[in-house]
N, C-alpha and C positions, 0 to 999 in steps of 0.2 A: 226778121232779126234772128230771132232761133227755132231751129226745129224742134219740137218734142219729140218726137220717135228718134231723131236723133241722137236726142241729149240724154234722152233714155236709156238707151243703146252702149253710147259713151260713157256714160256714169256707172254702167252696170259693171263695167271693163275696170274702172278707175277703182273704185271702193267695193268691199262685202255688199252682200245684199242686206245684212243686218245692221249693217250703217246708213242704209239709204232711207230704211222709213224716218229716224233721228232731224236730217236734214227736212222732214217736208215740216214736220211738227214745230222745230224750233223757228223755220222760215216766217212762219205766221207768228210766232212769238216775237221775232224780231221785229218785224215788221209794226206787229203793237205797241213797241216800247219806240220805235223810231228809228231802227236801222242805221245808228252811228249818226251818220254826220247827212245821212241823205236826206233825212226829214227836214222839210219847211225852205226848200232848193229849189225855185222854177226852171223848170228845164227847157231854156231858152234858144237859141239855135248858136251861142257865143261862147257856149261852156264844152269845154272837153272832161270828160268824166271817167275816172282812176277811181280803180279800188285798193282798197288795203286789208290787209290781215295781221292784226301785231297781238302777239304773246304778251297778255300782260297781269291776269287774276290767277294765272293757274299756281299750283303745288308744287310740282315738277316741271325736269327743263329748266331753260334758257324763261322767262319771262322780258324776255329785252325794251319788252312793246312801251312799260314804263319810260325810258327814256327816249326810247324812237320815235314814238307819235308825236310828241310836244316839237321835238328836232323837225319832223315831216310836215308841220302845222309850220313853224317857222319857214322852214322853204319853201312852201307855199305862200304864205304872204311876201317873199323876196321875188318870187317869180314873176305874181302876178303884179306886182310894183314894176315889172321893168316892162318900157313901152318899146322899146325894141328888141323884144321876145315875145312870141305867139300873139303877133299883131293884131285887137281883134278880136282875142279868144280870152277864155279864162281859165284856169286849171282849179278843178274840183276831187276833193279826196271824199270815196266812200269807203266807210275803213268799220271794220268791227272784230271782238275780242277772240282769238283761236285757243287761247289760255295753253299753247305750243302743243295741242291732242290734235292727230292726224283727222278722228273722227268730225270734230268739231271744226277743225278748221275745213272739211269737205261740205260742211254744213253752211258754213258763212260763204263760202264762195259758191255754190247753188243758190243762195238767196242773192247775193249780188248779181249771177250771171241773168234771173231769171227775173228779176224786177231792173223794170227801170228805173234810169238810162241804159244807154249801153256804154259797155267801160270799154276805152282805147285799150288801158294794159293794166295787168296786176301790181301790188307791190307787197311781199310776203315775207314773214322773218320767222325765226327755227326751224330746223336742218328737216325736220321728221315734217312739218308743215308743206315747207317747200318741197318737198320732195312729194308731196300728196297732191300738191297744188300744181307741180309744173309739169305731173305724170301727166293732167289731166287736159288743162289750160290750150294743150297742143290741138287738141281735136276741136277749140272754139277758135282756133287762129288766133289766140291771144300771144303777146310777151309777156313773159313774169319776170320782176326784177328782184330780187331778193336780199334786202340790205343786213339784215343778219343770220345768212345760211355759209356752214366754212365745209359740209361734209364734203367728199373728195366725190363720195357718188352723185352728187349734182354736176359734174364735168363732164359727164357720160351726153357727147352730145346725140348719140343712136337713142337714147331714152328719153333725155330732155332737149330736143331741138331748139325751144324756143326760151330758153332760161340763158339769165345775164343776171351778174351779182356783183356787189359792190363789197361784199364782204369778202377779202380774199380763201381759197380755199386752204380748208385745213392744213394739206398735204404742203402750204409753202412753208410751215413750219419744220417739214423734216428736211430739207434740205440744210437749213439752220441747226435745225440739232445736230447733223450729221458733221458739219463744218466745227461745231462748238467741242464735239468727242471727238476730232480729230486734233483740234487745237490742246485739247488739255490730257490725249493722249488717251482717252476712254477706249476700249477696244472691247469693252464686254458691258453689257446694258444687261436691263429687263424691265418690263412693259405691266402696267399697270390701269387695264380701262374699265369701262364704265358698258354696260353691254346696249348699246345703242350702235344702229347705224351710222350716228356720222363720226363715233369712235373706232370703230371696227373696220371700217374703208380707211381710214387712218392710218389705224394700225399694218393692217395689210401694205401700204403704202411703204411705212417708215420700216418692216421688215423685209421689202425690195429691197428699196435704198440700203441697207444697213449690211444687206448681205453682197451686196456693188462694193459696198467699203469696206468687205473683210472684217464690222465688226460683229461678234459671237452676240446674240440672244439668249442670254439663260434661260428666260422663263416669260412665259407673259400670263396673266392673271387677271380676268376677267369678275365682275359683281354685279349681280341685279339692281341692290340698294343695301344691303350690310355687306360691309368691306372687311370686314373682321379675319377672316382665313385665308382671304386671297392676301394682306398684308402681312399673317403671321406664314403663309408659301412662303414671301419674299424672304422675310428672314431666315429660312431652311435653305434658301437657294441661295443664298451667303451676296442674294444682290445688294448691291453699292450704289452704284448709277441709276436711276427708276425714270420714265418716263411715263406721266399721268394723266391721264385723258377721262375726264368726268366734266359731266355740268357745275357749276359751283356747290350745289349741297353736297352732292358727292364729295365734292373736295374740301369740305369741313369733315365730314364724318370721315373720309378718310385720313388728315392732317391728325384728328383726334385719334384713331389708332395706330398711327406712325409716334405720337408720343406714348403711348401708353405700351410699343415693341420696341422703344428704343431706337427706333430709324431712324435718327436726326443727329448733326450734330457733324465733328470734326471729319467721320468717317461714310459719309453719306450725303449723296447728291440727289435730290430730286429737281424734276423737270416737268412744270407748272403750265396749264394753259394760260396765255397773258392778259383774255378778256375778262376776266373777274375783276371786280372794283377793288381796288386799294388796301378797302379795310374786308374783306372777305371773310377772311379768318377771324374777327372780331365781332359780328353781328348774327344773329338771327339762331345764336348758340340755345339757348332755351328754346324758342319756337320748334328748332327742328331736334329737341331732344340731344342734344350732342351732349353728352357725359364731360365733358372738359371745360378747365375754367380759360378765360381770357390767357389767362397767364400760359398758359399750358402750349395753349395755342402759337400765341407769338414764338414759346421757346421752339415746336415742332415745326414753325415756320418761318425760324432764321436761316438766312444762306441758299433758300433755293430760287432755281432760274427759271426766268418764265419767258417765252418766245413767242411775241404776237405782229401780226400784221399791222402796218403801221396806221390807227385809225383817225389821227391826227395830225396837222402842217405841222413837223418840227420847226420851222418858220414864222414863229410867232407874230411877226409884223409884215409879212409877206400877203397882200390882197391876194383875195382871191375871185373868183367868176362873180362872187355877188358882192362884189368891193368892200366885204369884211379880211379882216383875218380871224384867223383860228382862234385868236384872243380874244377877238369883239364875240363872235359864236358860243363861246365859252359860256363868256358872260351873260350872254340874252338866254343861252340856254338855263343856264342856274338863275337866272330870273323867272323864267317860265317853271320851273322846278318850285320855286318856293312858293309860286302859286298854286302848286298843284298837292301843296302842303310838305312836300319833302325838305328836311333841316339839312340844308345845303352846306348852312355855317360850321356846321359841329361834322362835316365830313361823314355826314349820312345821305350816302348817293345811291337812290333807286338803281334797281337791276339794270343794263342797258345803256349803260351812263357813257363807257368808253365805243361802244357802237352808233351813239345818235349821232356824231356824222357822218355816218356811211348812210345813215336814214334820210339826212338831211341831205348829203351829195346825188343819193339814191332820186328825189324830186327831182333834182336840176339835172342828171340825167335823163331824164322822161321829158322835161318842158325842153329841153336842150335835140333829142332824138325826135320832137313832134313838132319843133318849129326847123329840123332840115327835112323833115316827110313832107311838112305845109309845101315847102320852095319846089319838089320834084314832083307831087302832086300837081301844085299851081298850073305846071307845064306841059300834064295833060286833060287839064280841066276837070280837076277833082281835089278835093279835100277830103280831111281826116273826116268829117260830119257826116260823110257815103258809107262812113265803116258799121258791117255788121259784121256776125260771128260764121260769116261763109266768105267772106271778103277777103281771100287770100292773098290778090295781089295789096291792098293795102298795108296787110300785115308784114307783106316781104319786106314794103317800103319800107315799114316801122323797124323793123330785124336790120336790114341795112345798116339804117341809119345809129341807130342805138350801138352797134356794133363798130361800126367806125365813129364814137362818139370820145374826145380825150376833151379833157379841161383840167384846170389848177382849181381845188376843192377845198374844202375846210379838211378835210383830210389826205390832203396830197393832190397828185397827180390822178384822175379818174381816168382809167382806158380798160380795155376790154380785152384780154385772150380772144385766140378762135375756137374757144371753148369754154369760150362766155365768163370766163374768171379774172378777177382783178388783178392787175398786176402791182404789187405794191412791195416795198423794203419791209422787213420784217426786222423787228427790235427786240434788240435782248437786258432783259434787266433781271436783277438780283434785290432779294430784299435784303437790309444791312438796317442794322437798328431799328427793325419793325416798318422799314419804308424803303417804297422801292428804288431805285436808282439806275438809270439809265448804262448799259454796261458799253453799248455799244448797235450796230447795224450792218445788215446781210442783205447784196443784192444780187438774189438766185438770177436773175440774169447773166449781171458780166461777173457773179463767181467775185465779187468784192465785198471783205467782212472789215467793217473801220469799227477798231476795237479803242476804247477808254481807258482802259490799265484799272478800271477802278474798282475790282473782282476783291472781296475781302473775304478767305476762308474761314473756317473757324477755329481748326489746326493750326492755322499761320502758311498750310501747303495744298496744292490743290488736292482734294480728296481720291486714292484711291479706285477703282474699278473692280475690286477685287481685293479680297483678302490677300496680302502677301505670304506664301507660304515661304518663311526662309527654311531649307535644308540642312538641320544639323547631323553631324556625324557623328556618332558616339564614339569614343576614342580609346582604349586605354590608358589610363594613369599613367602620364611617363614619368613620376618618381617609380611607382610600382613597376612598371614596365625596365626601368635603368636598374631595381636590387634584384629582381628578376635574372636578369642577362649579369650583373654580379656574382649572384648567387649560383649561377649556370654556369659560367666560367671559370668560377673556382673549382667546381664542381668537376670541369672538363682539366683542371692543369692536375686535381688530384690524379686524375683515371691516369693522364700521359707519365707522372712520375710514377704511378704504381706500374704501370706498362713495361716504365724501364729497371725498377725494381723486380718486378717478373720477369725480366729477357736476364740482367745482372745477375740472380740467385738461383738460376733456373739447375746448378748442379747439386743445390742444396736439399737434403732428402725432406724439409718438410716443403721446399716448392715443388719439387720433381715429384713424389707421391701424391699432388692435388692437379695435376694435367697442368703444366702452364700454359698450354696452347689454347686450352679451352678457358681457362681465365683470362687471357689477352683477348682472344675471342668476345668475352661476357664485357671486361672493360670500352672495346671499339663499341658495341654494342651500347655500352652507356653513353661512351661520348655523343656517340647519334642521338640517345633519345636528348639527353641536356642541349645541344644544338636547336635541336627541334622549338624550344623555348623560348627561343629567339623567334622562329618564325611566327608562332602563337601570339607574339606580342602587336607582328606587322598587320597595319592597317594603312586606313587611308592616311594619317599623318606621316606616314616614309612614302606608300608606294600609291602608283596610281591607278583608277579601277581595270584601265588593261592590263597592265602587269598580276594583279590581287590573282586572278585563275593560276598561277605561274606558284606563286607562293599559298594556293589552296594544294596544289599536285605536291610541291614539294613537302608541305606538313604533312599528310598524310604517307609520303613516302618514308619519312624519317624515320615517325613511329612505327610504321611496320615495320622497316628491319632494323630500326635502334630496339624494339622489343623481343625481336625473333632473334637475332644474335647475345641479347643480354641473360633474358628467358629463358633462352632455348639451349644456353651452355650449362644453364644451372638445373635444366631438362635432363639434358643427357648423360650429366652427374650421378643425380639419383633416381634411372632410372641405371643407369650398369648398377648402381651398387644393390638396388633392387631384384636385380636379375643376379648377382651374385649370389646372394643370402638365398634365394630361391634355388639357386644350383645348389648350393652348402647342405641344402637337405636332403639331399639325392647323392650329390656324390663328394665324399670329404674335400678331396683334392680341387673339387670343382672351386671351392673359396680359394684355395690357393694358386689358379690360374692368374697370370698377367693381361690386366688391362690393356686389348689393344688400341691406341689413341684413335686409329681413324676411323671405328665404330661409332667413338663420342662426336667426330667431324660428321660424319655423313648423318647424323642425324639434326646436327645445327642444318645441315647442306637441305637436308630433305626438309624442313620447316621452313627455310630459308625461300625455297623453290617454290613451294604450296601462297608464300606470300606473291613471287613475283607472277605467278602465275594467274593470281585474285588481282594484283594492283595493276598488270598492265591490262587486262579483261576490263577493271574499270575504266582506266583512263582513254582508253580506245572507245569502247563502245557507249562510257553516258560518262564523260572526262566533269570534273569538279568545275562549277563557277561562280561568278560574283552574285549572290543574292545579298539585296539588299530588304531590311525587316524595317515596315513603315510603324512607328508608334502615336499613338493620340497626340493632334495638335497643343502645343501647350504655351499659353499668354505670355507674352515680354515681359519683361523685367521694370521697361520704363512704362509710363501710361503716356508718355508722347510718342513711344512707336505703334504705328497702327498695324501689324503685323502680326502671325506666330511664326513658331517655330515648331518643326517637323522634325525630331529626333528620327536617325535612323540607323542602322546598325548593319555592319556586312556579315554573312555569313560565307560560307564555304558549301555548296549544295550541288549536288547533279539535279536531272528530273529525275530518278528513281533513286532517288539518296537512300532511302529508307533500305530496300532491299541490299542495295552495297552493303551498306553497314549492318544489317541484320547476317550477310554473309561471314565477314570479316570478325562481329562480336560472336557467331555461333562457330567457327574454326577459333579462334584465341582463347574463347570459354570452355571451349571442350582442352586444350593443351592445360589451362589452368587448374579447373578441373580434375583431368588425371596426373597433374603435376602435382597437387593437392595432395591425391591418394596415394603417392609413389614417398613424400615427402612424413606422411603419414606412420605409411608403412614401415619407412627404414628411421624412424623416429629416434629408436635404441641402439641404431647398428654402428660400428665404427668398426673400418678394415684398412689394411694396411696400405692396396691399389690406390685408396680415394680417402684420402685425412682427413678433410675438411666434409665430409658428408652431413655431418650433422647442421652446420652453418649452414649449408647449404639449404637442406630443410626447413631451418630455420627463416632463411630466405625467402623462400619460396613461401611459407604461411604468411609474412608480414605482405611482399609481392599482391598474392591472390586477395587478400584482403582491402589491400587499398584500389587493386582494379576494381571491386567490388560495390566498391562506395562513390570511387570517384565516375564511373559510367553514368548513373543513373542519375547522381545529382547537378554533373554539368549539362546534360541533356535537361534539367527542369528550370536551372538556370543558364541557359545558353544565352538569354534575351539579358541578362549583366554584364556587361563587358568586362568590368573590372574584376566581377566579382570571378568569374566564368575563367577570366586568364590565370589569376589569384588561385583558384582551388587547380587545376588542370600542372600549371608550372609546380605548385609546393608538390602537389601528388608524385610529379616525376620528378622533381631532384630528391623528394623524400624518400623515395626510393631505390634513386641510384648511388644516394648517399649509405642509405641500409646496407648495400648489396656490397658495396664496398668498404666497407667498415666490420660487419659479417666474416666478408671471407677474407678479408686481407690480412686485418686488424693482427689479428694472432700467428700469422705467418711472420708479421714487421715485428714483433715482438718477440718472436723465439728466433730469429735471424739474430737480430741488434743484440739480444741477451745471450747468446750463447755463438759467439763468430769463430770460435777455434771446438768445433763439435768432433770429438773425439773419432766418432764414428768416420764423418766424412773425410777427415785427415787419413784413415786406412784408404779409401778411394784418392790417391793423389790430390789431394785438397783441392782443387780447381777445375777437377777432372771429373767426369762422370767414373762410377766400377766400370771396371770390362768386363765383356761376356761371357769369360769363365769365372770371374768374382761371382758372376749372377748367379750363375748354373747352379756353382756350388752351393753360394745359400740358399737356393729352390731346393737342393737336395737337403741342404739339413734342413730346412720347415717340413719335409716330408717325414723324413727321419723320427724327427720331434714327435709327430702325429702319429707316427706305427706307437714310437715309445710307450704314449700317454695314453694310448689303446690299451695296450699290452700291462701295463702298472695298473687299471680299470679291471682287466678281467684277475689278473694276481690278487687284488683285496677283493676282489668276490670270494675266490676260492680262499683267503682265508679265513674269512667270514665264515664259508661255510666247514672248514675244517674245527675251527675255536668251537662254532657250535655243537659237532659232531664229540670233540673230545669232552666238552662238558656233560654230555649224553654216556658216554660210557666210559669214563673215570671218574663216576664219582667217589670212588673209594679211595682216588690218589688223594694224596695230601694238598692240604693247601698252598703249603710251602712252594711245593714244588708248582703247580696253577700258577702260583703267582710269578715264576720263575720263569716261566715257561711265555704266559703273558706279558710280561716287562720287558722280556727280550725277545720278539717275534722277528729278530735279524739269526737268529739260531735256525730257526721253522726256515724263513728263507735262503738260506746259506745254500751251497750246495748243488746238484744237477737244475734246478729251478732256477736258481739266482739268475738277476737282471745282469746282462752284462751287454756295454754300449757297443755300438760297432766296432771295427777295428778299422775302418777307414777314418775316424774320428782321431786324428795324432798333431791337429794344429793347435795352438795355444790358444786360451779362452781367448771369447769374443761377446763382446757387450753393447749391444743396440740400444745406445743412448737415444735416439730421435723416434721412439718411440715413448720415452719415459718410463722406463719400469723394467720391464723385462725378461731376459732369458739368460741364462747362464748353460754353458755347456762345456763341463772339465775332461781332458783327456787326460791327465795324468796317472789315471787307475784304470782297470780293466774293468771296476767292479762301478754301478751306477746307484747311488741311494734317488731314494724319494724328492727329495727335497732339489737332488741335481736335476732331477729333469720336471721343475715345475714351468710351467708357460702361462704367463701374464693375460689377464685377455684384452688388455689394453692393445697385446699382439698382435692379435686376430682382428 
């Protein structure tokens, strides 16, 4: 019957060596207590003898053996009731407890293979068991049929050749979940197990599948025994969908911290192994320590779905092979149950409850597989009673037979894969008011799901797969954005009417003395920057993000030369009149030279150049584009949208932004700068070339101060949209409004007040002077300047004459002193006396548009003091 060197051999292969002394030790233990069900059995030559292994006292695991034994006891007395089944013979179970430990169960199955009788076939339930059991089972020639093993690694037929199970395998449930996240539109899961092998082949399995259907795996999260972190991952990994694969303790302790993280509820789907009993989540809470009350419970385990193999005849009055139905099974089952002291009434259903008809079908498979081996044995003059544990060909018979074995069960249709797995419909139900409910049914065969409609979310919609992020765009303010472009366009109708107010008055000596060219110049120049303000307003609400690079290029062009042309005319202002007053010290007449205009052009022309030369270098080699700025997800407004919202904000960037613009702000800072010290310098100066010099200055300090302020603060608030367009627009029309109001202001004022100006009426009123007008008063400003020389050196010298005669007359009389003093046109009379030129013979002329002035009388030959004073308003 068995060899010992062989089984020695074999066993050594199958289990540790430090497992194997366990097995001789408790053998005899067993043996004294009475070996299950083998004690006090004649072994008579009419019995056919089956062992069993059922999970039923242990800790951990699956304990199923509770409900399965009583189930395997009942089909045993149905078998051996039928007289046309194993005609003859009797069916005997030897069966003892594995409490679901691989060690223990290697231990119970060397005492059964190794005491008599000798067992036809095995029958063994949890995954980690079976899996010990049917490594081994192959090298005695045995079959093992497995009525509660679902791992996906017992299909492995190169490992386990001779394994058949009634319990279908794990892996039929992923087919089903796969079908259920396509129906509800899931496309992003995460995976939540238990670290056991027949979760982990599972797993491995259902993340095949998942990635055949294109759907995304966030995370999967494995646990020893505290589930604590790997639930509080899922919630960092923002999963929704969860798929849960534990023995039942696990899935209390894990259930208890999915309420205590919040995982439950309108926004959140889990997915439930379906053989756990009923009340799972309600029992054995204290025992196993679970921190949460009943209540907690239930609420953490409303609304999720569970997907099992189907272990019972939906058929409730449909006979089956042993002329019950499922309903009569039921019943005798929970009869034997209450014998066995379980309170069946109050819905306290031992471990194994929904698998004791796989335990029970599991028998009538075996009597069913040993009475067609009896009929093909028969007919070459042998029976099962010949088998030992070298008896191959019997065992093929048995394999055969078992294999092409189908019937109608208490739980369905019983047939076999060629890969020893059951083929069964898989059910899907949801719990809904603390109790489950049938949702509907999946047959991974012909790919057919007949669904009930009777799915009740908690939302009222089917839950989510994912946080939705909605995309908001932060906008500007379109009231602020519309006073803005108001404010901009008045802005721009003022500059056009002063444009033509400037071309209209341009013969008039207080516009003609302030360059009009270069203030039409500074105004185009405003226009542009005020334009610009409009573009700073554009976003995604006008344009769209291809377009957005188009109006990046174009703000940026604006402001460079809406600044370079406005800036740069009020540059070249004060810097002539700087470079005059510098000449003035060196050579007199040098202040009296005329401004030539196209010095003040080519220097707008050469700042002008220096921009397009920086702006097209950027736009060629690293050109502006659409960046968009992500900010913190932030919660809905309603608590029925399950969603955030993702603010976000365009900007205007290259990849080297920084350098661009560190270029562009170190050329503008450096013109500012010495625009600064030029504006400084001529602070106190006022000449006749350039009238408006002082506004100008004046300009330029208010200018340089608000670039000053406005740089650095929109750069800290760039990330406010409103705020950011808000400070940047007021800075520039505040400025262009300045600049214009500065230099105009008082031009518009002495025009309108004074329209019939004496002075310019001598120049044909409408008419610019002609070029000998000019000549000549260039020659009298010169003239003036010898004069005022020449009067300067004359009260030196009498200065020093007064003092000389007080020196050596003191003996003169007073009288005479004072005579002499009082009338110092006596002292001057004479070869000395001033006399004005004689090309001097045209009739006074008085330089109103200067205010103040010069008087210059030719009606005498002889000049006082007082005729040749010069204003310095003049100068």
């Amino acid at each position: 019957m068995f060899l010992p060197g062989l089984g020695n051999e074999i066993m050594q292969q199958v289990v540790p060596w430090t497992v194997w002394t366990l097995p001789i030790l408790l053998g005899c233990v067993i043996e004294l207590v009475g070996g299950g069900y083998t004690r006090g059995v004649l072994d008579d030559g009419n019995v056919l003898h089956i062992g069993g292994i059922f999970p039923i006292a242990g800790r951990a695991g699956w304990q199923g053996g509770q409900a399965c034994m009583p189930a395997a006891h009942l089909a045993l007395e149905d078998v051996n009731a039928r007289k046309d089944l194993l005609p003859g013979y009797v069916l005997k179970l030897h069966s003892n407890d594995s409490e679901c430990e691989p060690g223990l169960a290697a231990s119970v199955m060397y005492n059964l293979l190794y005491n008599e009788p000798t067992k036809l076939m095995l029958l063994a339930g949890c995954s980690t068991v079976c899996t010990t059991v049917a490594e081994a089972a192959k090298m005695w020639n045995l079959i093992v049929l497995c009525y509660g093993a679902s791992s996906p690694a017992l299909s492995d037929r190169n490992r386990f050749p001779t394994l058949f199970r009634t319990h279908p395998s794990a892996t039929v449930h992923n087919p089903t979940r796969i079908k259920l996240m396509k129906k509800f539109g899931w496309s992003r899961v995460a995976i939540l197990q238990q670290a056991e092998e027949v979760f982990i082949s599972t797993v491995e399995d259902l993340e095949s599948r998942c990635s055949e259907a294109g759907i995304e795996i966030v995370t999967r999260q494995s646990f020893l025994s505290d589930p604590s972190d790997a639930v509080r991952n899922l919630r960092r990994q923002d999963a929704r969908v969860i798929v849960g694969l534990f023995y039942v303790d696990g899935a209390r302790r894990v259930l208890c911290e999915v309420y205590k993280q919040k995982l439950f509820g309108k926004s959140y789907t889990w997915f439930f192994i379906g053989w756990y009993e009923d009340n799972w989540f309600e029992v054995n809470l204290e025992k196993e320590h679970i921190d949460c009350t009943v209540e907690e419970m239930r609420i953490a385990a409303e609304g999720h779905l569970t997907t099992e193999a189907l272990m019972w005849n939906q058929d409730e009055d449909e006979k089956t092979i042993s002329g019950m139905t499922s309903l009569d099974f039921r019943r005798r089952l929970n009869d034997a149950l209450r014998e066995e002291g379980y309170d069946i009434d109050k819905n306290r259903y031992p471990e194994g409850y929904q698998e004791a008809p796989l335990a029970y079908d599991a028998v009538w498979s075996v009597a069913m597989a040993f009475n067609k081996t009896m009929d093909r044995l028969s007919q070459i003059g042998k029976s099962l009673k010949d088998f030992n544990y070298n008896n191959k060909e019997i065992a093929d018979n048995i394999y055969e037979a078992i294999n092409s074995t189908q019937f109608l069960g208490v739980s369905g249709i019983v047939a076999f894969s060629s890969q020893g797995d059951r083929i069964a419909l898989t059910q899907i139900e949801q719990i809904i008011n603390g109790s489950y409910v049938v949702l509907g049914y999946y047959d991974t065969q012909a790919d057919n799901l007949t669904w009930r409609n009777k799915e009740v979310w908690i939302g009222g919609k089917v839950p989510q797969d994912r946080t939705i992020i909605k995309r908001a765009l932060r906008k500007v303010s379109f009231p602020l954005f519309i006073c803005m472009c108001v404010v901009s366009s008045l802005g721009i109708v003022i500059a056009l009417a002063l444009i033509i107010f400037n071309i209209c008055n341009k013969h008039r000596r207080v516009i003609q003395s302030s360059h009009p060219v270069c203030n039409t110049i500074m105004l185009f120049g405003i226009i542009v920057c005020l334009t610009s303000v409009f573009l700073l307003g554009l976003d995604g609400r006008f344009v769209s993000p291809e377009t957005f690079p188009s109006v990046c290029q174009s703000r940026a062009w604006l402001l460079a030369v809406g600044f370079t042309l406005s800036f740069g005319a009020m540059f070249s202002k004060v810097w002539r009149v700087h470079r005059l007053s510098t000449a003035a010290k060196t050579d007199p007449k040098g202040r009296l030279k005329k401004v030539q205009p196209w010095k003040l052009y080519s220097m707008v022309s050469g700042l002008l150049v220096i921009d397009l030369i920086i702006m097209i270098s950027w736009q060629v080699v690293d050109p502006l584009q659409r960046r968009v700025e992500l900010f913190p997800l932030e919660e809905p407004l309603e608590e029925s949208d399950d969603s955030k919202t993702r603010p976000e904000l365009e900007h205007c960037e290259s990849h080297h932004n920084n350098v661009w613009l560190s270029v562009i702000f170190a050329y503008k800072g450096l013109v500012l700068l010495f625009g600064l010290f030029l504006a400084y310098e001529t602070r106190s100066l006022k000449i006749k070339q350039i009238n408006d010099s002082q506004y100008v200055a004046l300009t330029i300090y208010n200018v340089v101060i608000m670039c000053l302020i406005t740089v650095p603060v929109t750069m800290v608030i760039s990330s406010q949209q409103d705020a950011s367009f808000a400070f940047i627009s007021v800075a520039i029309t505040f400025c262009c409004f300045l600049c214009m109001a500065l230099i105009f202001l008082p031009k518009v004022i002495a025009v309108f007040s004074r329209p019939n100006d004496k002075a310019e009426s001598k120049y044909n009123h409408d008419e610019r002077p002609s070029k000998e007008d000019e000549e000549r008063y260039q020659r009298l400003l010169s003239d003036n300047e010898d004069l005022q020389r020449l009067i300067v050196q004359k009260e030196e010298k009498i200065k020093l004459l007064r003092d000389r005669l007080q020196e050596k007359d003191k003996d003169i009389g007073c009288s005479k002193m004072t005579r002499i003093v009082s009338n110092p046109s006596v002292i001057t009379q004479g070869k000395e006396s001033l006399i004005v030129a004689d090309f001097i013979t045209d009739a006074g002329t008085s330089d109103s548009a200067f205010g103040g002035g010069m008087s210059v009388y030719t009606r005498s030959s002889r000049c006082s003091q007082s005729d040749i004073e010069f204003s310095d308003s003049y100068l």
